[in-house]
C-alpha positions in Angstrom: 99.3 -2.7 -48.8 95.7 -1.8 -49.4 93.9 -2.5 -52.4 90.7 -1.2 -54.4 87.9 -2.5 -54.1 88.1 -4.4 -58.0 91.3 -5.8 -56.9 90.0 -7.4 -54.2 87.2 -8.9 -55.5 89.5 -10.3 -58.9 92.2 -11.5 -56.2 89.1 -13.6 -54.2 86.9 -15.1 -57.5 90.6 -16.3 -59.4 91.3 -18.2 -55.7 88.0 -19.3 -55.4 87.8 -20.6 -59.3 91.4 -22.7 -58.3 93.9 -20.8 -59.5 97.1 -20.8 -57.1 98.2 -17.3 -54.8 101.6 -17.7 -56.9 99.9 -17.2 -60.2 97.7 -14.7 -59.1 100.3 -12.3 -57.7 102.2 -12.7 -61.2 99.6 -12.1 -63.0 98.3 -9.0 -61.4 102.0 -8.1 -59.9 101.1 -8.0 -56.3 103.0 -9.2 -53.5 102.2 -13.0 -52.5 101.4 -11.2 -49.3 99.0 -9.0 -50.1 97.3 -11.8 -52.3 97.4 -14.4 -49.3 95.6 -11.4 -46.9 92.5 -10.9 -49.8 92.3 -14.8 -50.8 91.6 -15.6 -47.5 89.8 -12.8 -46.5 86.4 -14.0 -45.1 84.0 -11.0 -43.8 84.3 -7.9 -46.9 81.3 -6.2 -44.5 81.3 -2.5 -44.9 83.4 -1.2 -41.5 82.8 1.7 -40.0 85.0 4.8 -40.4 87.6 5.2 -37.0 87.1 8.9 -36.2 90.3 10.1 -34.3 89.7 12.2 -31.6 91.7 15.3 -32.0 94.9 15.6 -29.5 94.7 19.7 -28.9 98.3 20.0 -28.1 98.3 23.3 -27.7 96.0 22.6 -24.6 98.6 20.4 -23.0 100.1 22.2 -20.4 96.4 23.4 -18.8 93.9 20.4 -20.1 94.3 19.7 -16.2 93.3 22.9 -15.4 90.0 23.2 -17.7 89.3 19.6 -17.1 88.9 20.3 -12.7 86.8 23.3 -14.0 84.8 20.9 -16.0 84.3 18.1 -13.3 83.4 21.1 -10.6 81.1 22.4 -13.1 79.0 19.1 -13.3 77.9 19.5 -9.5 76.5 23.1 -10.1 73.4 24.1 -10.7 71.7 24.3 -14.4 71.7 27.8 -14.1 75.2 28.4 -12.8 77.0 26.2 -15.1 80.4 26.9 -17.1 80.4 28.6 -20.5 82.8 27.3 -23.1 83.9 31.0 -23.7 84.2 31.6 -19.8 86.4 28.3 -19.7 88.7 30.0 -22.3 88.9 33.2 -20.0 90.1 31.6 -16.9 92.4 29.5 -19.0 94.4 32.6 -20.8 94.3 34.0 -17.4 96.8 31.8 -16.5 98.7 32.6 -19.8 97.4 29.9 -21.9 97.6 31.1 -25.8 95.0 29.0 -27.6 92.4 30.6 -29.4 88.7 30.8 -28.2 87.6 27.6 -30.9 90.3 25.4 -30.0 88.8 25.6 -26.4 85.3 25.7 -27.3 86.0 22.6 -29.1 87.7 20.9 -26.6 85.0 21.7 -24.0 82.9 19.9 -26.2 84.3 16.7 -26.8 85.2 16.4 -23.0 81.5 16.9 -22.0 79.9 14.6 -25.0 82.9 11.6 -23.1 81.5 12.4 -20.0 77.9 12.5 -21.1 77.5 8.9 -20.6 75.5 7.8 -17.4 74.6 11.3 -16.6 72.6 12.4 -18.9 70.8 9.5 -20.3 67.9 10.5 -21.6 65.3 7.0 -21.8 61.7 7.3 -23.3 60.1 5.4 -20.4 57.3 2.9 -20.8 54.5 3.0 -18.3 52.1 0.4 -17.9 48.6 0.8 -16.6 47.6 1.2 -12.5 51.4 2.8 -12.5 50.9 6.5 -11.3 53.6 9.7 -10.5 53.4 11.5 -7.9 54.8 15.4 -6.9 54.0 18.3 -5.3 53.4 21.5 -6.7 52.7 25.7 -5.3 50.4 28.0 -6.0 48.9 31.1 -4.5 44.9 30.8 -2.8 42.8 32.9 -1.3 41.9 32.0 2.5 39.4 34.4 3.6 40.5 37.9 2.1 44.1 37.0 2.4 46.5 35.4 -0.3 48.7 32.7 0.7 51.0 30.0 -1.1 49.8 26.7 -0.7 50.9 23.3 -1.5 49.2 20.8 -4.0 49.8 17.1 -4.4 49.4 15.8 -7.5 48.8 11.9 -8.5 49.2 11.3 -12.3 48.5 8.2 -14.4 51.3 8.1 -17.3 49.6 5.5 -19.5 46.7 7.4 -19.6 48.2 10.7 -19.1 45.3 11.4 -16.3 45.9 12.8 -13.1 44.4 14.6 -9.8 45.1 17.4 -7.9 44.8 18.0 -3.8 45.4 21.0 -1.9 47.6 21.3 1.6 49.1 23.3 3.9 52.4 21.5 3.9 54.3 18.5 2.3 54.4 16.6 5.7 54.0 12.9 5.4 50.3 13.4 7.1 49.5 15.3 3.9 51.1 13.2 1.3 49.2 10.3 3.0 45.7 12.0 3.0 46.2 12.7 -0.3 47.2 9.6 -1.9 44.0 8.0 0.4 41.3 10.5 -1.2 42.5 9.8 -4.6 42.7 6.2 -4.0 39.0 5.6 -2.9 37.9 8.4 -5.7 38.6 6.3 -8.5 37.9 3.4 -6.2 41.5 1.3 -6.4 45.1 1.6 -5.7 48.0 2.0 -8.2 50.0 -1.3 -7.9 53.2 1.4 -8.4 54.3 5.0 -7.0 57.0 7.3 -8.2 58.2 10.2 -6.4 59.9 12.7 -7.1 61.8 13.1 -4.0 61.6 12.0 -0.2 59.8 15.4 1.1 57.0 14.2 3.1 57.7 10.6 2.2 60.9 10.3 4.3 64.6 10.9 4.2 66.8 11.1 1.3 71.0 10.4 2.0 72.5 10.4 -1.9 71.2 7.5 -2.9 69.1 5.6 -0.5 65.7 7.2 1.2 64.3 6.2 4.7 60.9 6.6 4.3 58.9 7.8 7.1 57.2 5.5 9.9 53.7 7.0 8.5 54.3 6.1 4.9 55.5 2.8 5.4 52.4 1.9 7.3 49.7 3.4 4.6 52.3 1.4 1.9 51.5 -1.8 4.1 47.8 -1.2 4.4 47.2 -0.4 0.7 49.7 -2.4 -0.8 51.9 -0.2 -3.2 55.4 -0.4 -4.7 57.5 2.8 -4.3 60.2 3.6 -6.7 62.1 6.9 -6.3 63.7 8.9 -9.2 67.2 9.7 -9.3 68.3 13.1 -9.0 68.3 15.4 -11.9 66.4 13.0 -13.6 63.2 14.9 -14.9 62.6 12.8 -17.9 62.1 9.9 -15.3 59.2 12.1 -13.6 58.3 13.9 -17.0 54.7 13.1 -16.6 53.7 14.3 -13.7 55.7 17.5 -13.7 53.8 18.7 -16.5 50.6 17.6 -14.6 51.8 20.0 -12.2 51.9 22.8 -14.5 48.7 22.1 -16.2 46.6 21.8 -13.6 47.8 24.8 -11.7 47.0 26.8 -14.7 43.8 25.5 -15.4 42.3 24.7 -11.8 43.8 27.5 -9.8 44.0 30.1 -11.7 42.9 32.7 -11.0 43.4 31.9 -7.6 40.4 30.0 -5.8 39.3 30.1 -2.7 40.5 27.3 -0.1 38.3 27.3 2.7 37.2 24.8 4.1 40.3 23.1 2.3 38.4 19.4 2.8 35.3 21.0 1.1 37.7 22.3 -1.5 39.7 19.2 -2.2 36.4 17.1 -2.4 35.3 19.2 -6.1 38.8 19.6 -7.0 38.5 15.5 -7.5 35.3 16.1 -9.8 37.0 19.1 -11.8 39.9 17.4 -12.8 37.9 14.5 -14.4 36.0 17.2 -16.2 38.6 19.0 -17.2 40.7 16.0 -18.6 38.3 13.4 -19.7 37.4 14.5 -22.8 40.4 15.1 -24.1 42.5 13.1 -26.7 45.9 11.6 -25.6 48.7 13.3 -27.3 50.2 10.3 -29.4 47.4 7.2 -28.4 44.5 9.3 -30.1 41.7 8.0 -27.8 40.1 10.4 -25.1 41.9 10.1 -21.5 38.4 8.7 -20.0 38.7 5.6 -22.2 42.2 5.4 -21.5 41.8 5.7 -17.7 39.4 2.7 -17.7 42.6 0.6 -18.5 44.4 2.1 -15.4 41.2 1.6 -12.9 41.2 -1.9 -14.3 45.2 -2.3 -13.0 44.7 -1.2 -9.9 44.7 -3.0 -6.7 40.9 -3.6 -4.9 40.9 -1.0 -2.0 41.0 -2.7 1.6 37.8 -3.1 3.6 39.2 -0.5 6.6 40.2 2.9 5.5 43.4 4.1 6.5 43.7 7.1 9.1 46.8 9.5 8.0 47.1 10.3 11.6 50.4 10.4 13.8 50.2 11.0 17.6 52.0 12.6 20.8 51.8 12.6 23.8 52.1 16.1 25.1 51.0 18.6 28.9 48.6 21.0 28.3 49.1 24.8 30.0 47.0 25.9 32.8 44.1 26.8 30.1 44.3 23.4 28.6 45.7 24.4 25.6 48.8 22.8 23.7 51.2 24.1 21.1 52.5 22.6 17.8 55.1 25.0 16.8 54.1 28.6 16.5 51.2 27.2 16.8 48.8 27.1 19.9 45.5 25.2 20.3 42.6 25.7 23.1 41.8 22.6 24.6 39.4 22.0 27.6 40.0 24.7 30.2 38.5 23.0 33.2 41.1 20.4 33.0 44.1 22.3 33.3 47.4 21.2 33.2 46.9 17.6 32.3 48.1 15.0 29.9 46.7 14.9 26.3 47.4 12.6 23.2 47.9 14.9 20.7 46.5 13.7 17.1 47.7 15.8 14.3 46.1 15.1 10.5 46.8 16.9 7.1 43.6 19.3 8.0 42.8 18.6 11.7 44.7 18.6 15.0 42.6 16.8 17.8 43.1 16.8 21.9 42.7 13.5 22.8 42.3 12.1 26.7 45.0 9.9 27.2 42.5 7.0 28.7 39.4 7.2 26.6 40.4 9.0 23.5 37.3 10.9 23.8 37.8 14.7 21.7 38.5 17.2 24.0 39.1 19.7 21.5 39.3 19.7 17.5 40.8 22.3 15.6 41.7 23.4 12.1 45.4 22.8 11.3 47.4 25.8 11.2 50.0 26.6 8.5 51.7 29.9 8.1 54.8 31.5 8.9 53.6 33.3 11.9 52.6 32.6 15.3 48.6 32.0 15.6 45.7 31.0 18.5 43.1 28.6 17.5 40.2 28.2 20.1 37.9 25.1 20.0 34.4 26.4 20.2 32.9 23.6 22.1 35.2 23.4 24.5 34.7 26.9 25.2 31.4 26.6 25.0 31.0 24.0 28.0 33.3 25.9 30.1 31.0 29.2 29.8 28.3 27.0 31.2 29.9 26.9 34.3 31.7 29.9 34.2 29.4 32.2 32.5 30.6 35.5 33.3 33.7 35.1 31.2 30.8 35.0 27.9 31.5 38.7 27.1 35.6 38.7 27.3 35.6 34.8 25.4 37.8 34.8 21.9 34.7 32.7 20.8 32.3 35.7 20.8 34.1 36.7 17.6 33.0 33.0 15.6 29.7 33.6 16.5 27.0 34.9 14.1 26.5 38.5 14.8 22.6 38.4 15.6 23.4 35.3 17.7 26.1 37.1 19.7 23.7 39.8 20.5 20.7 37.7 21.1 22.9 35.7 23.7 24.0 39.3 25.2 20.6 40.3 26.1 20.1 37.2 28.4 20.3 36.6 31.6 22.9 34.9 33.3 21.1 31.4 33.5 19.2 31.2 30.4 22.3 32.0 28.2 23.9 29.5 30.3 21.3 26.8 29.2 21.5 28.5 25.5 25.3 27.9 25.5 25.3 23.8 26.5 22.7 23.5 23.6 24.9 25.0 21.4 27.7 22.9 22.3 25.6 19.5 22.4 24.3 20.3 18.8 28.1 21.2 17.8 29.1 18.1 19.2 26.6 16.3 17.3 26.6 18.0 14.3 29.3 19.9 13.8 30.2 23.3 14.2 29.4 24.1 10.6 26.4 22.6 10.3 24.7 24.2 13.7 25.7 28.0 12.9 23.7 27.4 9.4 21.2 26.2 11.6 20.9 29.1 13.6 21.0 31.0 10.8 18.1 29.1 8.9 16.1 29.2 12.4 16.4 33.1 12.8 15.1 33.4 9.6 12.7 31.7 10.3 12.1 34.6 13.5 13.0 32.1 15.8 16.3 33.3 16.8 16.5 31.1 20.9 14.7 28.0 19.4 17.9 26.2 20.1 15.8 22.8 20.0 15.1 23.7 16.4 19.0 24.7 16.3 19.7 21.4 17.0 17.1 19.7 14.6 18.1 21.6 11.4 21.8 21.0 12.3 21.3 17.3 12.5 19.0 17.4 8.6 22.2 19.7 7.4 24.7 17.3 8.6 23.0 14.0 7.4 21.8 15.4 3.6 20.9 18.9 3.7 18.7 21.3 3.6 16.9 20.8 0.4 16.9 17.5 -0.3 14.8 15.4 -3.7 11.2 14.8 -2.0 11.1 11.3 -2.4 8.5 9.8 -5.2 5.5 8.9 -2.9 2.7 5.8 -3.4 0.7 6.0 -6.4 -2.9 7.3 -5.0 -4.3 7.0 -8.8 -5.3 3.0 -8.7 -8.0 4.2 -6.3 -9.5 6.7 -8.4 -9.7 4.1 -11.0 -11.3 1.2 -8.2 -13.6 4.2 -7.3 -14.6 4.4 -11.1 -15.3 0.7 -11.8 -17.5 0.6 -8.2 -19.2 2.8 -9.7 
């Protein structure tokens, strides 16, 4: 028997003042029982209500049948999923007479039971030097031609600050050179990384990832935890996806243009500061910059040797000494021919090495697209044309070549272009390719088209600091005007 709540509370002060269960029940005619349970009673704490779930018996004979469609339909993707009113469909295809609600509300109390562990949302807590990291597309320009790039992006949750780098791919060379030219940007290493997934990074099988030889080497040199998210789990990486968005919107778009991509990767560290420093964190209300100092003061001192995000093979080159990657072919020194090479293969370079003395025997541009392509090493083609100079008009290289330098160097004779070639190639060498064709463009402005030692001299200033650099303050001269005066 249940009693109200003024019973109750009667029934427990008469016990309490003395009085005996007997004379109580008489009094208030209630069972000795029912007195004995309240007397006694010892927690009166407000319970909360039991909600029964309800049964849907009218669903008995196919709750088998919906609930397989409901367990399926948790592997499938967001956008494929199982509507409540498809559910009911399929069910009174198989002559099942509930109505459209009954289903609809037991779709829903099976999926709120089953909600439990799979999609637990949790407003994570990140502490400073802990950083995100993801990759992200977007369309550049290379040259004249559009093409959808990659873009790695390294994002600071407690400060809500992040960095963006640009790639061909999402190969673990990539994710490695970009981590390493954020890390000595802002001149430490986060003490934690989260990825997204294992692409570039190594191997996911369901739950456990492999990660590659490459990344477990730079993780050793620099020092880092790695943690990877679950899958499906986007509040977990909730941070840095947004990053993604935000930067692509406000850094490359409109689309920019990517070449040299190291040249371009270089500002894009610069422009993200600029573009996020200044502004005020969404629920800390203090600028990013400020906040940011906090993370740089988490993170781990870089190590004195910089890591190389390099892998190697060992490969034969053809009869031009050339090797392939892929679709992919590479010039390498023709006068070698078919000879073993180590191959070195970066995020933005591959290199032909000699398998004894390492020495460069070509060094190209990493190639990235879908379709086959030829990439010719200029020096190397350069050297060979000093022996073998009457191959200079029929040479791929002709076509790299400044225009008024191409025609210069068709005008000579056989020797002298010869000699004009090896300078080329030395200062190249020296240099860099780069830096000696805007030499040779600076010297025949100059009307000094052949002065290839002056080819060499301005590529060496351009490669060192440029062009125009500050004029350094010189000495004071004025003390000796004022010496002059007092002799005087």
């Amino acid at each position: 028997m249940t009693l109200g709540m003024s019973q109750q509370v009667r029934i427990r002060q008469r016990f309490l003042a003395g009085e005996t269960i007997s004379r109580i029940a008489k009094d208030l005619t209630i069972d000795r029982k029912t007195v004995r349970k309240y007397a006694f009673e010892d927690d009166f704490t407000v319970k909360p209500p039991l909600v029964r779930q309800a049964g849907f018996p009218s669903l008995d004979e196919y709750k088998e049948f919906i609930d397989g469609l409901l367990e399926e339909d948790t592997r499938s993707w967001r956008k494929q999923k199982l509507t409540a009113k498809r559910i009911w469909v399929l069910a009174c295809e198989r002559g099942c007479q509930s109505s459209q609600s009954t289903v609809e509300r037991y779709v829903r109390q099976w999926r709120m039971n089953h909600k439990a562990g799979r999609e637990a949302m949790l407003e994570l807590t990140w502490r400073p030097g802990e950083a995100q990291v993801d990759f992200g597309e977007a369309d550049v320009l290379e040259g004249e031609q559009v093409v959808r790039r990659y873009f790695l992006v390294v994002s600071f949750p407690y400060s809500n600050m992040a960095y963006l780098q640009l790639f061909g791919g999402q190969t673990a060379e990539c994710v490695c050179q970009g981590l390493i030219d954020v890390f000595h940007h802002i001149g430490g290493c986060p003490t934690r990384l989260v990825f997204d997934n294992a692409t570039g990074v190594g191997r996911r099988r369901k739950d456990s990832v492999t990660m590659s030889h490459l990344f477990e080497r730079l993780s050793a040199h620099y020092g880092f935890d790695v943690s990877f998210c679950n899958p499906a789990s986007g509040n977990e990486k909730g941070n840095v996806e947004n990053k993604v968005g935000f930067l692509r919107r406000n850094l490359l778009t409109p689309m920019i243009q990517a070449q040299p991509m190291v040249n371009v990767n270089a500002s894009l560290l610069t422009d993200c500061e600029d573009l996020q420093f200044e502004r005020v964190h969404y629920k800390k209300d203090r600028s990013l910059k400020e906040l940011f100092e906090e993370d740089r003061q988490a993170l781990r001192a870089l190590p004195s040797i910089r890591f190389e995000p390099v892998t190697y093979q060992g490969m034969r080159t053809d009869r031009y000494g050339g090797i392939s990657l892929g679709k992919h072919h590479y010039s390498g020194d023709p006068s070698r021919g078919i000879s073993d090479v180590v191959v070195q293969v970066g995020a933005h370079q591959v290199k032909v090495l000699d398998t004894t003395t390492h020495e460069v025997l070509a060094a190209h541009v990493r190639q990235w697209s879908a379709t086959p392509t030829s990439s010719v090493d200029i020096v190397s083609q350069l050297r060979v044309l000093t022996i073998k100079g009457r191959g200079w008009r029929n040479t791929a290289i002709r076509d790299q070549l400044p225009a008024d330098l191409v025609t210069a160097l068709d005008q000579m004779d056989a020797t002298p272009r010869r000699h004009a070639l090896a300078q080329l190639a030395d200062s190249m060498h020296a240099s860099g390719v780069q830096a000696t064709l805007q030499a040779v463009e600076e010297v025949a402005a100059r009307g000094r088209m052949m002065d290839f030692t002056a080819v060499a001299a301005f590529a060496a200033r351009i490669n060192g600091y440029g062009l125009d650099p500050d004029p350094l303050p010189g000495p004071d001269l004025g003390i000796y005007d004022q010496l002059k005066a007092v002799a005087a």
